[in-house]
N, C-alpha and C positions, 0 to 999 in steps of 0.2 A: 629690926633693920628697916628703917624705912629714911628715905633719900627723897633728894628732889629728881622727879621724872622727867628726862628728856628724853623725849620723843623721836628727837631728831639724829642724837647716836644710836638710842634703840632700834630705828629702823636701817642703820647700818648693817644689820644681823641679815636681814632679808636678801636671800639668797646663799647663804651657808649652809654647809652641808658635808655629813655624813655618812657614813658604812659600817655594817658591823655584821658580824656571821656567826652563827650557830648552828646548834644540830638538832635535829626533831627525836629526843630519844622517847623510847617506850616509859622509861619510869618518869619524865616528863609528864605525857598523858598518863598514865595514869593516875598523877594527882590531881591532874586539871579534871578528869572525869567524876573524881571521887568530889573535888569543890562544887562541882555546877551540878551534883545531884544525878549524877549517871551512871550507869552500869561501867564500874572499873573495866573487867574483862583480863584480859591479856595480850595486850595489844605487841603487835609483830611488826617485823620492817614493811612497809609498803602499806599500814591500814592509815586509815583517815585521821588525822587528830582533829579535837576541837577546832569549832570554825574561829575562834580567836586565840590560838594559840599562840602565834604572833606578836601577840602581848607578854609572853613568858621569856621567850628569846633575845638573846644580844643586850641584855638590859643594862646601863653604864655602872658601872664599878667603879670606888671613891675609894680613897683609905680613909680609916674615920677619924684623921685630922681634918679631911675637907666638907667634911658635913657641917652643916649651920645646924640649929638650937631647932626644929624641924623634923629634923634627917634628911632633909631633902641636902644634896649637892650643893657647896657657894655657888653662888651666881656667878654665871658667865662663861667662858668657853661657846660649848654648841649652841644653848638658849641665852639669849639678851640678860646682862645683870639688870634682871627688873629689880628697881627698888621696893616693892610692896612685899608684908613679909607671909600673905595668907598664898599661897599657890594649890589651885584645883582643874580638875579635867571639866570641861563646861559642855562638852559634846563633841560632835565631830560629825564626819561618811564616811564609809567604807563600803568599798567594791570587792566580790568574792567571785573570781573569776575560776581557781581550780584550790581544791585543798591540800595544804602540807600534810606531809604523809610520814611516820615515823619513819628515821632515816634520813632522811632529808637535811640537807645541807642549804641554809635558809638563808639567805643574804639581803639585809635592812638596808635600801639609801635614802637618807632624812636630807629634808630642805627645809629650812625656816622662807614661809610663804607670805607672811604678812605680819605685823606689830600696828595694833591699831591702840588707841587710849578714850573710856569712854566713862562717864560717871552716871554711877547707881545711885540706888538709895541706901549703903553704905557705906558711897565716897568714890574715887579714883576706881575705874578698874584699865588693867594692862591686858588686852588678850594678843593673844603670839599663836597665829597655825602654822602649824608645822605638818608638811605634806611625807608621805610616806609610800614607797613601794617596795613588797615583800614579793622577793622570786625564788623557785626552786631549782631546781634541776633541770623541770621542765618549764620553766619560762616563768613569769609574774602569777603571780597567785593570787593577791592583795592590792589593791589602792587606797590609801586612806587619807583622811585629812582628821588631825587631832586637833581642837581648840580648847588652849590652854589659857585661864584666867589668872590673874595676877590681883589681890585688892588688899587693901587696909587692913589691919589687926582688929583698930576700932569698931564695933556695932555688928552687931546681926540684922540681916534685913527684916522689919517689923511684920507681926502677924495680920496676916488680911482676913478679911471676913471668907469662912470656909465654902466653897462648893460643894453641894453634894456629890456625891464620889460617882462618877462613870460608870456604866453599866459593862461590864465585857463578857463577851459571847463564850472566851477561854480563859481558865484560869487558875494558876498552880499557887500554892502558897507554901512559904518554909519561915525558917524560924533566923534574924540578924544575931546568931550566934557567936560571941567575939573568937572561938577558935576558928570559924570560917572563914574571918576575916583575917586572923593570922596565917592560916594556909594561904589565903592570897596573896596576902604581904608578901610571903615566904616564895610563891611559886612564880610571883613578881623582881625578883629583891627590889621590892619598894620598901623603904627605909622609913616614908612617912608618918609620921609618929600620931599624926589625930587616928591611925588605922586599930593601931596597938596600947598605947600607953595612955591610961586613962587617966592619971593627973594632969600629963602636958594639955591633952584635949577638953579638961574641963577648967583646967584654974590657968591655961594660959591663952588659948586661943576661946574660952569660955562658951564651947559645946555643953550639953547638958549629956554626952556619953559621946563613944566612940564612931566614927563616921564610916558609912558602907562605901566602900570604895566604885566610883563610877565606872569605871571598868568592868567589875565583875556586875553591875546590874544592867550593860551593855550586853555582856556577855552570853546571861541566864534570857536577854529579852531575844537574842539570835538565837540561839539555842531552839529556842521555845520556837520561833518561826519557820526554822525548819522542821523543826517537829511535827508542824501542822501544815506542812508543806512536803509528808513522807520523805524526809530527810535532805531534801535541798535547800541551801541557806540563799537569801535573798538575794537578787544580782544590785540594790543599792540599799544599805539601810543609812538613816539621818537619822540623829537623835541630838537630845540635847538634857541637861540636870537641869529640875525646877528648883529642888529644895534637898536639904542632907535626909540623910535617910541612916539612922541612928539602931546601935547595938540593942539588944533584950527584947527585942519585939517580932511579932510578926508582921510579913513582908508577903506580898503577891506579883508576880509577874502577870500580866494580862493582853489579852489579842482583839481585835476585833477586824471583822472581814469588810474590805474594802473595795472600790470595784476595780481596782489596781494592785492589791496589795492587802496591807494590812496597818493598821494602827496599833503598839502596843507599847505598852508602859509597865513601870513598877510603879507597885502605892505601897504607902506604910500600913499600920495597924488599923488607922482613921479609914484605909479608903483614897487616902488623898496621894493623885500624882506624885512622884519624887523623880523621875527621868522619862523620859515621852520620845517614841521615836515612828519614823514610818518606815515599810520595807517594800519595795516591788520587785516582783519575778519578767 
C-alpha cells in the first residue's frame, strides 16, 4: 500500500481522540514479569505491576477481515490513513507519576498530537505523536508521548562506518529469543507480523530475521533503571530506536550514571546502540 501523501488531510487527525479501559489483573503481571526477566511471584490485588504495564492494556481489537497484509489494523479511524506501508514505534516520553497496581481499573485517553512528514535516507517518513494519559483509581499515573514512524517498503537505511561500542558502568545481557518475542506479541495483542512470522519479515519487508519490538527494549531499559534506583522508576525517561534489533542473538540492556540521571541503551551482539534513552529522578 503505498499512496500519494497528503499532508494536509493527515493533519486533520490532530486532535482526535480516544478512551479505552481495562483491568490490571494478576495473571497479566505475571506474564509481563516472567518477559522482562523477573521474579514472577504471586502477585495480589493492590501489588505493584510493571512500570509499563500500560502497554499491555486496552489494546484495539480488529476482526481479521480488517487487518492489512502486516497485521497491523487498515489505516484510518483513530491514527491518520498513512499511506506508507512500513509502520514502527521511533521513541517517545513518559512520565511515572504513581504505579498501576493489580486490580486496578485503568483508563487510556489518546490524542493524536502532531503528523509531521520528513525524508530519510530511505525515502518519505510520516511521523504521528500521539499523546497519552493513563489514570487509576487514584488519579493519573502515566504521561506519555509515543512517536510513531510511517516509511516506504523500498530500502534499508545503509550501513555506516561502526563506532566502537560505549562503555557502561551497568549491564545485563539476555538472549533475542523469538519466543520472547512472541510473549510480547501475545501480552500486547500486537498483531505485527515483522515480530513473529519469519517469511513476511524476511522475503517481504526484507529484514534478515525477526524484529525486537521497541516497546519491550523500552521496557527492560526502565526496568533496569529503577533497579538501580532501589526500585523507583524515573520521574521522565526519553528515548528513541537507532536501528532494529534482530532475533538469535544476544542483547544487553546498559546504564550509566549521570549528574541528573542516567543514560541507557540496549546494544545488539556487536556492542552497538539499537535504542538510547535518558531518565531523571
Amino acid at each position: 500500500m503505498t499512496g500519494k501523501l497528503d499532508i494536509d488531510h493527515l493533519r486533520q487527525w490532530i486532535g482526535r481522540s480516544e478512551e479505552a479501559t481495562d483491568i490490571v489483573t494478576a495473571q497479566l503481571v505475571r506474564g509481563l514479569r516472567a518477559t522482562l526477566f523477573q521474579e514472577i511471584g504471586e502477585p495480589k490485588a493492590g501489588d505493584a505491576a510493571p512500570f509499563t504495564v500500560h502497554w499491555c492494556l486496552a489494546q484495539p481489537v480488529f476482526p481479521m477481515s480488517m487487518l492489512g497484509p502486516d497485521g497491523h489494523p487498515t489505516r484510518g479511524g483513530f491514527l491518520p490513513p498513512v499511506p506508507l506501508p512500513r509502520r514502527m514505534w521511533a521513541g517517545g516520553e513518559i512520565e511515572f507519576l504513581q504505579p498501576l497496581r493489580v486490580g486496578d481499573e485503568s483508563t487510556r485517553t489518546s490524542r493524536i498530537a502532531d503528523v509531521q512528514v520528513k525524508s530519510g535516507s530511505t525515502g518519505t517518513l510520516c511521523f504521528v505523536a500521539v499523546e497519552h494519559s493513563i489514570s487509576s483509581p487514584r488519579g493519573v499515573a502515566i504521561r506519555e508521548r509515543q512517536d510513531i514512524v510511517y516509511r516506504e517498503m523500498t530500502g534499508i537505511a545503509p550501513a555506516t562506518a561502526k563506532a566502537p561500542p560505549p562503555n557502561a558502568q551497568h549491564r545485563e545481557t539476555h538472549v533475542s529469543d523469538p519466543v520472547l518475542l512472541f510473549r510480547y506479541s501475545a501480552l500486547t495483542f500486537n498483531g505485527h507480523r515483522i515480530h513473529y512470522d519469519r517469511d513476511y519479515v524476511t522475503r517481504v519487508e526484507g529484514y534478515p530475521g525477526l524484529i525486537f519490538h521497541g516497546p519491550l527494549q523500552a521496557a527492560l531499559i526502565i526496568e533496569m533503571a529503577a533497579k538501580l534506583r532501589s526500585g523507583r522508576p524515573p520521574n521522565k525517561f526519553t528515548y528513541r530506536g537507532l536501528q532494529p534489533l534482530f532475533e538469535g542473538s544476544e542483547f544487553s540492556i546498559n546504564a550509566n550514571e549521570t549528574a541528573d540521571g542516567m543514560e541507557l541503551w540496549t546494544a545488539n551482539a556487536e556492542g552497538q546502540p539499537t535504542m538510547k534513552g535518558t531518565a531523571v529522578w
